[in-house]
N, CA, C and O of each residue as an XYZ file, in Angstrom:
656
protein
N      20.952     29.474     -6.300
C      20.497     28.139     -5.966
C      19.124     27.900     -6.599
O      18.262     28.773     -6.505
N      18.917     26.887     -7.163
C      17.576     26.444     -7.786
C      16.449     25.876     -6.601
O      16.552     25.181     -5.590
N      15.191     26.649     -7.391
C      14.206     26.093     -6.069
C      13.519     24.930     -7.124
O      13.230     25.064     -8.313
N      13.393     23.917     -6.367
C      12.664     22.385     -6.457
C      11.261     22.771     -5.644
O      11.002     23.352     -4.590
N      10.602     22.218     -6.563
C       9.005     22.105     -5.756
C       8.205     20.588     -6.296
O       8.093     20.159     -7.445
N       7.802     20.097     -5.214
C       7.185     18.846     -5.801
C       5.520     19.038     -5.239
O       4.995     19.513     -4.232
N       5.139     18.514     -6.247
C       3.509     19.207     -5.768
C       2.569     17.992     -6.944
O       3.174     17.267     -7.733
N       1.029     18.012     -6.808
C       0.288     17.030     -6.989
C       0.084     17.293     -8.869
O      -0.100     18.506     -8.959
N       0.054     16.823     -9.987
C      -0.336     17.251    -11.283
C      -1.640     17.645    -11.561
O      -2.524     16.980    -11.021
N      -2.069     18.857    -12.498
C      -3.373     19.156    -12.932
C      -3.722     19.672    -14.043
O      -3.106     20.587    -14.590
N      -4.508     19.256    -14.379
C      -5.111     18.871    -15.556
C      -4.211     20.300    -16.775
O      -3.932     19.986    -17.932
N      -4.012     21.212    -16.432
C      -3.066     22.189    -16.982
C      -1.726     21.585    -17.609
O      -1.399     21.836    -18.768
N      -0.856     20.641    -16.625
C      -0.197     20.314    -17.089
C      -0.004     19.097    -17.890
O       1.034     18.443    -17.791
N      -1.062     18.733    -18.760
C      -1.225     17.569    -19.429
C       0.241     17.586    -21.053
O       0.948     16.669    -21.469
N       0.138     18.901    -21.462
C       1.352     19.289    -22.243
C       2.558     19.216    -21.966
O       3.421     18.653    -22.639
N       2.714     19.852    -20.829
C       4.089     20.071    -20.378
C       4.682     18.444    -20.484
O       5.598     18.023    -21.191
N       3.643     17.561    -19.328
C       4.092     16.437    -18.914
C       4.129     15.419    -20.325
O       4.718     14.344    -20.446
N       3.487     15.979    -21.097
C       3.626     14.902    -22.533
C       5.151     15.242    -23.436
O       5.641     14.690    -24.421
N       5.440     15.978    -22.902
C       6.600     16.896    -23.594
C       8.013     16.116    -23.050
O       8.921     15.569    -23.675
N       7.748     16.340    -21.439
C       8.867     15.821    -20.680
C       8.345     14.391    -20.700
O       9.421     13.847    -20.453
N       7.581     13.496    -20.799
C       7.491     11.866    -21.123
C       8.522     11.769    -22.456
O       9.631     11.235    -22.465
N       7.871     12.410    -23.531
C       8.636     12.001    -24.667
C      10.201     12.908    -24.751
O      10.824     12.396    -25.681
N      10.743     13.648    -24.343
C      12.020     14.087    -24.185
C      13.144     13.204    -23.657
O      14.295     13.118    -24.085
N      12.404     12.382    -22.343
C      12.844     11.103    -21.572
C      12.540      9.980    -22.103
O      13.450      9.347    -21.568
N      11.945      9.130    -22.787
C      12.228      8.056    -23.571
C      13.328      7.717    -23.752
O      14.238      8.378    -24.252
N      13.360      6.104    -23.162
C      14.587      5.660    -23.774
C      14.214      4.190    -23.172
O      13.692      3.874    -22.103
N      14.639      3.489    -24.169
C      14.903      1.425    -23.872
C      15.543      1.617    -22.548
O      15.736      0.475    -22.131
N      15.903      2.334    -21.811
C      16.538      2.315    -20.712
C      15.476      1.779    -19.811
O      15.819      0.861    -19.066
N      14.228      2.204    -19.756
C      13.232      2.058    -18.716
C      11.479      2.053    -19.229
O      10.407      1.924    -18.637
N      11.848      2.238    -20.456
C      10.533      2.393    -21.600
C       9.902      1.189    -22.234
O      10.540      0.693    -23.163
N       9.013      0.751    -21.975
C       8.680     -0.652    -22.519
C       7.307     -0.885    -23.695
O       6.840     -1.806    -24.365
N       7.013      0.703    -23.422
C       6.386      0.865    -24.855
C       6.852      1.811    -25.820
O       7.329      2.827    -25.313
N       6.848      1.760    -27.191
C       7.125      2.432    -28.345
C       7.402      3.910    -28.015
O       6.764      4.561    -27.187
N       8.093      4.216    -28.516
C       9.077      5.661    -28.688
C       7.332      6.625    -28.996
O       6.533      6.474    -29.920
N       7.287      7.404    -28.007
C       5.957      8.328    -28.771
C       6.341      9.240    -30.304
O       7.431      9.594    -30.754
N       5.157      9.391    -30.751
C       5.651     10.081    -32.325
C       4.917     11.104    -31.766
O       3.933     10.997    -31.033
N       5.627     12.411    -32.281
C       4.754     13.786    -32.741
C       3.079     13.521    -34.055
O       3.030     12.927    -35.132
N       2.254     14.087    -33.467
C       2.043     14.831    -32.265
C       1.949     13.738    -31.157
O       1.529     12.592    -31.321
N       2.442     14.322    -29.934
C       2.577     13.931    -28.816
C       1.053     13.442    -27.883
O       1.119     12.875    -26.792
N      -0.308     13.813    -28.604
C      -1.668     13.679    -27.571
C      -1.047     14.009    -26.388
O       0.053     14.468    -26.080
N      -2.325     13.556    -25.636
C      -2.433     14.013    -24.586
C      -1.267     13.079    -23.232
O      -0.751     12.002    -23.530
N      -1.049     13.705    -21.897
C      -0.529     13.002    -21.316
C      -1.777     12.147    -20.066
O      -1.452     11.083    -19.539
N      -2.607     12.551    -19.879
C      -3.649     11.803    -19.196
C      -4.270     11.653    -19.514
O      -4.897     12.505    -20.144
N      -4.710     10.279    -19.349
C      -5.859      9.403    -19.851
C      -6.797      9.096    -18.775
O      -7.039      9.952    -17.924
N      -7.532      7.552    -18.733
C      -8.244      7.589    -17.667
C      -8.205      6.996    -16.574
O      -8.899      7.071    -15.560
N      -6.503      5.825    -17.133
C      -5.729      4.921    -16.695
C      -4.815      5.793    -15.507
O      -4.567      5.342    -14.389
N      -4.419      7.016    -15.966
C      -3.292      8.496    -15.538
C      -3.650      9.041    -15.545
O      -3.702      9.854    -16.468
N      -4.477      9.103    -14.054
C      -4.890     10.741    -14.266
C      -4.126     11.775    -13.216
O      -3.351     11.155    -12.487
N      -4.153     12.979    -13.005
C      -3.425     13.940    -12.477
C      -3.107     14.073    -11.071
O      -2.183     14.725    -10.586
N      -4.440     13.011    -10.158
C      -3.970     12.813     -9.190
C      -3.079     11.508     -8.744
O      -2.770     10.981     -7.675
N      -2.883     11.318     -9.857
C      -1.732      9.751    -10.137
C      -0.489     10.508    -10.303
O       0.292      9.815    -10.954
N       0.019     11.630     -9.989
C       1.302     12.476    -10.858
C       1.800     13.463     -9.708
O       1.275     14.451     -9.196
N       2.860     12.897     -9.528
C       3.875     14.314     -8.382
C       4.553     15.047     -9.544
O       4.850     14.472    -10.591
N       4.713     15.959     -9.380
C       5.473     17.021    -10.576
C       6.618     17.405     -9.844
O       6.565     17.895     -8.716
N       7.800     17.155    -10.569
C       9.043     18.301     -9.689
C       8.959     19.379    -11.066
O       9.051     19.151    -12.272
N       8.722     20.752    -10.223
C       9.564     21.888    -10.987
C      10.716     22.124    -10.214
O      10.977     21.820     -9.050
N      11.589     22.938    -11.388
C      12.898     23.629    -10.742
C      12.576     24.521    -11.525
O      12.292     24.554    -12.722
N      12.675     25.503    -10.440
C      13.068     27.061    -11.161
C      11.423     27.013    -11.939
O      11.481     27.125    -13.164
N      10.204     26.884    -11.432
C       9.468     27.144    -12.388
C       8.904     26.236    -13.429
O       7.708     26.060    -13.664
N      10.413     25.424    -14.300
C      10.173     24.659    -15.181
C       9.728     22.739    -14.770
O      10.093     22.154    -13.751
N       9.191     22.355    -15.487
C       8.712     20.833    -15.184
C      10.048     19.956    -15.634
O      10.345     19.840    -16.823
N      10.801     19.370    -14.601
C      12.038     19.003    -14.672
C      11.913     17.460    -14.243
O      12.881     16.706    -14.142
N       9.935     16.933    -13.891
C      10.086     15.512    -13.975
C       8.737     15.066    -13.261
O       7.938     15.874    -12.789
N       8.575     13.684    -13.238
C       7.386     13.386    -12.879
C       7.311     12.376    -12.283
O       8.278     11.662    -12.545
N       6.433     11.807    -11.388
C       6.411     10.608    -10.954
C       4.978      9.698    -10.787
O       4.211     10.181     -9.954
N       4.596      8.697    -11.323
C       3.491      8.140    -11.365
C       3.152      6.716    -10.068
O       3.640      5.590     -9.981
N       2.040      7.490     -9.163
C       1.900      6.541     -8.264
C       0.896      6.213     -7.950
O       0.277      7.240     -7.672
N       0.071      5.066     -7.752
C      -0.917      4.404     -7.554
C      -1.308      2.922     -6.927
O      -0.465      2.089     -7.259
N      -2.168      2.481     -6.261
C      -2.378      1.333     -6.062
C      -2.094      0.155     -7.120
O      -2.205      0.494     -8.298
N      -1.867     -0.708     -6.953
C      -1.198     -1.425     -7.771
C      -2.537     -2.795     -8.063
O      -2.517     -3.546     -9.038
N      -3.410     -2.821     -7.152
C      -4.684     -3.618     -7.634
C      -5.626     -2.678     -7.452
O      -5.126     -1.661     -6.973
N      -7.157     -2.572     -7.696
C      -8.401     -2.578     -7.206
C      -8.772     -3.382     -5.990
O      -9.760     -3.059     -5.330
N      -8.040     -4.395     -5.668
C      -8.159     -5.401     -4.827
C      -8.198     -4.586     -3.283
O      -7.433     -3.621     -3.262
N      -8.882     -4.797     -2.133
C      -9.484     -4.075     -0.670
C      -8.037     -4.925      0.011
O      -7.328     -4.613      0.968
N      -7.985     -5.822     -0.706
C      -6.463     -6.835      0.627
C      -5.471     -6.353     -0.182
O      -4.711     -7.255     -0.533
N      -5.288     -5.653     -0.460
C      -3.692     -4.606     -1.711
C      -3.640     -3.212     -1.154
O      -2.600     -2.561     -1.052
N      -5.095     -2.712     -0.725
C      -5.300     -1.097     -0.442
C      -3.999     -1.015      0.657
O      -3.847      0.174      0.935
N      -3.060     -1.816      1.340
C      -1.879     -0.884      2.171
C      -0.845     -1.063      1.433
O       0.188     -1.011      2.100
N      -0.558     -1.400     -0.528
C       0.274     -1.014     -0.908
C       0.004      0.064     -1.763
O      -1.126      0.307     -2.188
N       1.102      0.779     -2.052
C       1.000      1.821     -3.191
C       3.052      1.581     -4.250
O       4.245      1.627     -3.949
N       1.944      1.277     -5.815
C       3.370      1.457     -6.633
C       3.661      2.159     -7.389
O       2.768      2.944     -7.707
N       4.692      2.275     -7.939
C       5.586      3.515     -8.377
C       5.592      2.786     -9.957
O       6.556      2.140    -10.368
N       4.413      3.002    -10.702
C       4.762      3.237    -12.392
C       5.321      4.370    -13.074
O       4.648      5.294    -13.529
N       6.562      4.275    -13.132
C       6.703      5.576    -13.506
C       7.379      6.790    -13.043
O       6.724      7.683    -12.505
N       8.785      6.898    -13.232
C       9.504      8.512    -12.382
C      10.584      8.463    -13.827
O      11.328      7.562    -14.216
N      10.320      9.741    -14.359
C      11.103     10.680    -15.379
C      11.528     11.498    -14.467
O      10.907     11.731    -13.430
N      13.334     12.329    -14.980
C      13.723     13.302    -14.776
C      14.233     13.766    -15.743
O      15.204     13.032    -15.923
N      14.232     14.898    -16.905
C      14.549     15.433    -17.730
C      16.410     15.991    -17.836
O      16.953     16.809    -17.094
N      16.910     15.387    -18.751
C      18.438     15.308    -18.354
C      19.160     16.438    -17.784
O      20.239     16.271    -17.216
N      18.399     18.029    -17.958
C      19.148     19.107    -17.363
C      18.693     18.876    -16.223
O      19.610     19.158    -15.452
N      17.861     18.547    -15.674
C      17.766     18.095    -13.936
C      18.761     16.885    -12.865
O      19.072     16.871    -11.674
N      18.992     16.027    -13.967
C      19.807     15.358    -13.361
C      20.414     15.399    -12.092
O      20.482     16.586    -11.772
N      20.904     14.657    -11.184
C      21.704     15.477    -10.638
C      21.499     16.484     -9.415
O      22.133     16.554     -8.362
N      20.924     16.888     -9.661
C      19.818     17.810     -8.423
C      18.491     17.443     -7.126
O      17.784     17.994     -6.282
N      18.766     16.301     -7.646
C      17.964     15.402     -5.894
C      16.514     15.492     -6.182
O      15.665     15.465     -5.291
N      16.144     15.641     -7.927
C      14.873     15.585     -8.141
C      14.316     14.110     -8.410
O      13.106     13.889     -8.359
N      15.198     13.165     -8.682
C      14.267     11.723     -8.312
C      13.919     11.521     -6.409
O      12.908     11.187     -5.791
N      15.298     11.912     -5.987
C      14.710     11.575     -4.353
C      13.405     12.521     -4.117
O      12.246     12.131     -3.973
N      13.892     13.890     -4.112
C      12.980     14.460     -3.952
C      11.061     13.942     -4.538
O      10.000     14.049     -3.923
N      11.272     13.567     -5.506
C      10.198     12.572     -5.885
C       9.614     11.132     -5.479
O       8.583     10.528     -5.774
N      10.580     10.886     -4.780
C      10.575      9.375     -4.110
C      10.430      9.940     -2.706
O      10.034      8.944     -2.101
N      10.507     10.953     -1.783
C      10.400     11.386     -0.618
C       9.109     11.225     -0.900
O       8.450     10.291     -0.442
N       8.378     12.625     -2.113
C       7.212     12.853     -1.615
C       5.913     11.766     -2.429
O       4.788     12.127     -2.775
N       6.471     10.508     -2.554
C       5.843      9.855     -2.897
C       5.821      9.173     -1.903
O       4.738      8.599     -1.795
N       6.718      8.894     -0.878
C       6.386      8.388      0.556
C       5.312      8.548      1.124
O       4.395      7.838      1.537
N       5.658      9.969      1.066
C       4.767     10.745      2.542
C       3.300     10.704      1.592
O       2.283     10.713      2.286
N       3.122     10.669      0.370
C       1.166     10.752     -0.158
C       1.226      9.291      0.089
O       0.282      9.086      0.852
N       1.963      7.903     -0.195
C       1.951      7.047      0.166
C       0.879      6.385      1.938
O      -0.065      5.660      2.254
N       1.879      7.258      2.521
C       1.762      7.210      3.695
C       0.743      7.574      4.056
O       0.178      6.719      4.737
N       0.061      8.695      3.899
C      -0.980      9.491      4.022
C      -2.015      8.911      3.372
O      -3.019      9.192      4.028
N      -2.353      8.162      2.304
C      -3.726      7.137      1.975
C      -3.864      6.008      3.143
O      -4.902      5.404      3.414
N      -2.396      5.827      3.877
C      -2.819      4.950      4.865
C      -2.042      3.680      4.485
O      -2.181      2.593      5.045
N      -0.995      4.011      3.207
C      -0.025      2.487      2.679
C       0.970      2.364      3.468
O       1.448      3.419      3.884
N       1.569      1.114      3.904
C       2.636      0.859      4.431
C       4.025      0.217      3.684
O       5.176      0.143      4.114
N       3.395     -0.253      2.283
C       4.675     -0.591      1.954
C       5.061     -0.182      0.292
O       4.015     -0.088     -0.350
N       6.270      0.077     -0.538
C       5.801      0.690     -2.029
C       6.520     -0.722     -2.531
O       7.286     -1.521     -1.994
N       5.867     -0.621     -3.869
C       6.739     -1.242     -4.962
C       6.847     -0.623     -6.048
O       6.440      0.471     -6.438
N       7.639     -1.708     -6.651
C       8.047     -1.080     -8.618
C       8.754     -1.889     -8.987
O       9.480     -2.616     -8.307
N       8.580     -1.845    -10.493
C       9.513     -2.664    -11.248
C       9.997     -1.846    -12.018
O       9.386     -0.929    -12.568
N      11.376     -2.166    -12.143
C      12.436     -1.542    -12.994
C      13.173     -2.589    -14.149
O      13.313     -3.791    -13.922
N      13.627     -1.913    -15.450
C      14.276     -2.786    -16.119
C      15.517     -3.333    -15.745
O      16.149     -2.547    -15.040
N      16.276     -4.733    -16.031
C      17.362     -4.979    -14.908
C      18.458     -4.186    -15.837
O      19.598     -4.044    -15.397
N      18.126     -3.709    -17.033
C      19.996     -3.031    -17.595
C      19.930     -1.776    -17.138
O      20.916     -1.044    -17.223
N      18.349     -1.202    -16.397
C      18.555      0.120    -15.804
C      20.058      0.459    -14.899
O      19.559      1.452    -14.370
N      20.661      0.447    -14.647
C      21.605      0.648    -13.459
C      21.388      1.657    -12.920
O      20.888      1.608    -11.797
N      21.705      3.008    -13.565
C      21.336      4.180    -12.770
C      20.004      4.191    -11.733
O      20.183      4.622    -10.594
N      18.475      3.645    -12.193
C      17.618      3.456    -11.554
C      17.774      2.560    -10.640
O      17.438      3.055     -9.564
N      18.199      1.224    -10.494
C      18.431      0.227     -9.704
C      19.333      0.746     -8.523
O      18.936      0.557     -7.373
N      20.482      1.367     -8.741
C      21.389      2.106     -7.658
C      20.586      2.753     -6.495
O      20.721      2.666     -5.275
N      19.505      3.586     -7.453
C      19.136      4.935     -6.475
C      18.046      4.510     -5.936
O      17.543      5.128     -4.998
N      17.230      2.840     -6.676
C      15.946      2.576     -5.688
C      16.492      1.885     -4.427
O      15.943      2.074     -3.341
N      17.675      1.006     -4.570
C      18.335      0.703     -3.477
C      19.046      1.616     -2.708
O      18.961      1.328     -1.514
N      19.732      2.634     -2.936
C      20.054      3.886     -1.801
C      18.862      4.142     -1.320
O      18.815      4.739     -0.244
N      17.593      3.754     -1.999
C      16.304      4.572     -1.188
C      15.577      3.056     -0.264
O      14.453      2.617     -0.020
N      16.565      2.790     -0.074
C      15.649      1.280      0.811
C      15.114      0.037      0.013
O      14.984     -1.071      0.533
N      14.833      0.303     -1.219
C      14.181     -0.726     -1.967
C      15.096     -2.235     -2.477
O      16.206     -1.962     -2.932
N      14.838     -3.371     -2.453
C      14.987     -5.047     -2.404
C      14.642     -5.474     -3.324
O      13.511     -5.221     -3.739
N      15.324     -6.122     -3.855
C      14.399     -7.093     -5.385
C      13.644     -8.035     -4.519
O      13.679     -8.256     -3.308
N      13.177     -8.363     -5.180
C      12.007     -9.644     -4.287
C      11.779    -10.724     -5.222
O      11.814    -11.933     -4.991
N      11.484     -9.987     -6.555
C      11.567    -11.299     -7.597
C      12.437    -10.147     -9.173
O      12.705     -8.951     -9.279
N      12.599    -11.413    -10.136
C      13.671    -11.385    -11.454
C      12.604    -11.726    -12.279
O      12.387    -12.918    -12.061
N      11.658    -11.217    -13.286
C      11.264    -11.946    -14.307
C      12.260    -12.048    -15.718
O      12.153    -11.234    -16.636
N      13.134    -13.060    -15.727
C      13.733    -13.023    -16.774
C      13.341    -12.852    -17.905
O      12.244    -13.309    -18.225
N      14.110    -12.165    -18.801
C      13.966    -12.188    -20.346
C      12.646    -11.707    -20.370
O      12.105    -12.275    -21.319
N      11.744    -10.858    -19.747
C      10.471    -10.829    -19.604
C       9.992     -9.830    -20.596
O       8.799     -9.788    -20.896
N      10.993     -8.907    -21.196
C      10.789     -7.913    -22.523
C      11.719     -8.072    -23.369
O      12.726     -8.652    -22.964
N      11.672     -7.621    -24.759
C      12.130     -7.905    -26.229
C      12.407     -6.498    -26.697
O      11.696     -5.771    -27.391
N      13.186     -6.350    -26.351
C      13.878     -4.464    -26.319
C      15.000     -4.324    -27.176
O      16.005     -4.980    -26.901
N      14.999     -3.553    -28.206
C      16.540     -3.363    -29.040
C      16.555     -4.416    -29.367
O      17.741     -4.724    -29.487
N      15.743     -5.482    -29.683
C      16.671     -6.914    -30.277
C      17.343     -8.076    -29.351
O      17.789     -9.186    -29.641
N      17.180     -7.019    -27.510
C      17.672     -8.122    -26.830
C      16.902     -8.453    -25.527
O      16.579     -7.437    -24.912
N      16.606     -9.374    -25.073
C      15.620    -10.035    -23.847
C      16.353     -9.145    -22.561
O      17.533     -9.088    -22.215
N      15.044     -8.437    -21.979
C      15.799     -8.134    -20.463
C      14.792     -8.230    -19.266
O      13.590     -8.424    -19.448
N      15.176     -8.130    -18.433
C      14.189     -9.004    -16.980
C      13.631     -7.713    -16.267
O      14.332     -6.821    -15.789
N      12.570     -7.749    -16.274
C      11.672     -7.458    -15.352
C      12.442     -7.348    -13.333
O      12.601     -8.251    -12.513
N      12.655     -6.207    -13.258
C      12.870     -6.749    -11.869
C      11.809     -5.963    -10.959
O      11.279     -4.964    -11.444
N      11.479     -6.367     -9.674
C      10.275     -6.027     -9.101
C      11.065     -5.982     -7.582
O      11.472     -6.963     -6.959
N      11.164     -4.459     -7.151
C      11.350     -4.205     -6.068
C      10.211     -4.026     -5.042
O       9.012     -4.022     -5.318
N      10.930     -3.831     -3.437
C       9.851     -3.472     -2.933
C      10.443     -2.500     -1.724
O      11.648     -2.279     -1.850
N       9.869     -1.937     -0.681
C      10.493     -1.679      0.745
C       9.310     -0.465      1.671
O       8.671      0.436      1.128
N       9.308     -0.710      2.723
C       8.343     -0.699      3.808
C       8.321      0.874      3.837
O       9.287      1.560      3.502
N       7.004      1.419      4.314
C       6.765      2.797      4.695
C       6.851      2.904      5.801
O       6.642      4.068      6.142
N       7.117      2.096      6.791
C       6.920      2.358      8.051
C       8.471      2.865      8.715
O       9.415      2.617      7.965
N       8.789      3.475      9.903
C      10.132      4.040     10.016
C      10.277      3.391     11.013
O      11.335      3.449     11.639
């Protein structure tokens, strides 16, 4: 049986996680340019490490998840959103997005937020399925809101409550 561990990112794993960003690319959920080799760095000052849940399996970095306040704004501080969850395709499958969406709850929870959001692309399906098995609501559609492959796709912006 494979052990899953989800735990906070540090500054060590700035490689790994640039590795598994660009391995996972895809118009599926990517709204900026395909990264080129060399790969730089994966944190900046925008992302930094305490912005990053890491799932390993078995050791290896099998995915990531990027979470943060979504303004600077003091009347925003009880939300927290979700830019950002890679799982590397041999992970698939193995309960490492929930597992990433659990423990993005509970640090959620623990700054003191009550409710998450995110936006997902709408031709995502696979993502859209599993934010709704996890409680999450569209709330709004920005149509045609990106120019991807040649074809317009919408912005969708979920949301759903921390509280139980």
């Amino acid at each position: 049986m494979s052990q899953l561990l989800i735990r906070t990112a540090t500054l060590d794993d700035d490689a790994a996680l640039a590795a598994v960003d660009a391995r996972t690319w895809s118009t599926l959920h990517a709204v900026q340019p395909r990264p080129e080799p060399p790969y730089g760095g994966f944190f900046t000052e925008r992302n930094r490490p305490e912005h990053i849940l890491v799932a390993e399996v078995d050791g290896a970095p099998a995915g990531f998840l990027r979470l943060v306040p979504p303004t600077p704004l003091a009347c925003n501080a009880h939300v927290r959103q979700i830019q950002g969850l890679a799982v590397e395709a041999w992970a698939r499958g193995k309960g490492v997005a929930r597992a990433l969406l659990s423990a993005a709850y509970e640090a959620a929870r623990s700054e003191g937020a009550v409710r998450m959001t995110l936006r997902v692309l709408g031709h995502n399906g696979p993502a859209r399925r599993l934010y709704e098995s996890e409680g999450f609501v569209v709330e709004g559609v920005l149509r045609g809101e990106f120019l991807l492959d040649g074809a317009y796709v919408d912005d969708v912006c979920m949301a759903r409550p921390l509280t139980t």
